[in-house]
C-alpha positions in Angstrom: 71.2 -52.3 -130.4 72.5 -51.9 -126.8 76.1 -51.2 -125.6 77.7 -53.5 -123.1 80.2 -51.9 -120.8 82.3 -53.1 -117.6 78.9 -51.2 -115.6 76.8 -54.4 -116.6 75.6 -56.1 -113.8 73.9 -59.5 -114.4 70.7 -59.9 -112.1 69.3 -63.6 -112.5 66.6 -65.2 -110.1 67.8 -68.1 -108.5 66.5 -70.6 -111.1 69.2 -68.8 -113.3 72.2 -69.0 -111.7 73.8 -71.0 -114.2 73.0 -69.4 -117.0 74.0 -66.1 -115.6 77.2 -68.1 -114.3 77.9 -69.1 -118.2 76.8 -65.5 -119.5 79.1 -64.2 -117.5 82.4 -66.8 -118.5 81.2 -66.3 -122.2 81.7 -62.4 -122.0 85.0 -62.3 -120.2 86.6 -64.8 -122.7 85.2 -63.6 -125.9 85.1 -60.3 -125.2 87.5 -59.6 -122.2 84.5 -58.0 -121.1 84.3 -58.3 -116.8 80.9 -57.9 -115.3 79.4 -58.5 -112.2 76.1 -60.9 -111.0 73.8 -60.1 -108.0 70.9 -62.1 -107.5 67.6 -60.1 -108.6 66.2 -58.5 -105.5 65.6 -55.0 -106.8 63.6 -53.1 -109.3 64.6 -53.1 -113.0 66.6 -50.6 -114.1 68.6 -50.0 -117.9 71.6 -50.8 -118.8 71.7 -53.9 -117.2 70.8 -57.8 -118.0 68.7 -59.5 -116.0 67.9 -63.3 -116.3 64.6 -63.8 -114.7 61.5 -67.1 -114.8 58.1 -66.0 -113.8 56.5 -69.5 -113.5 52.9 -67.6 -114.0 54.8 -68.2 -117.8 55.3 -71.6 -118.0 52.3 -72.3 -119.4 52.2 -70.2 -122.2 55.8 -69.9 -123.0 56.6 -74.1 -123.0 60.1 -75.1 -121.5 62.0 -73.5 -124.2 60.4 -70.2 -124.4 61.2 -67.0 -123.6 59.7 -63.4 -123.7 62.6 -59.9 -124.1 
């Protein structure tokens, strides 16, 4: 279990703008929930999301997959 709070900051990789686009739309309507998106530049730190594709993964994960 994880808390979301108005700190969240979304970092996506630019293959996952969208996503992080409609992540973002989904929590401020269902939730009233406001957060903010950077593109992912910097190391990973908690308490945030981060919507990233590391193509070394294509391979193993199929166009579908996904690894948390």
């Amino acid at each position: 279990m994880f808390i979301l709070s108005d700190a969240l900051k979304i970092y996506y990789t630019k293959a996952c703008k969208k996503e992080a686009d409609f992540l973002k739309r989904i929590l401020l309507s269902e939730h009233q929930l406001p957060v903010r998106l950077a593109e992912h530049h910097t190391a990973v730190t908690t308490g945030n999301v981060y919507l990233l594709i590391s193509h070394a993964d294509f391979g193993t994960l199929g166009p579908e997959g996904y690894q948390l």
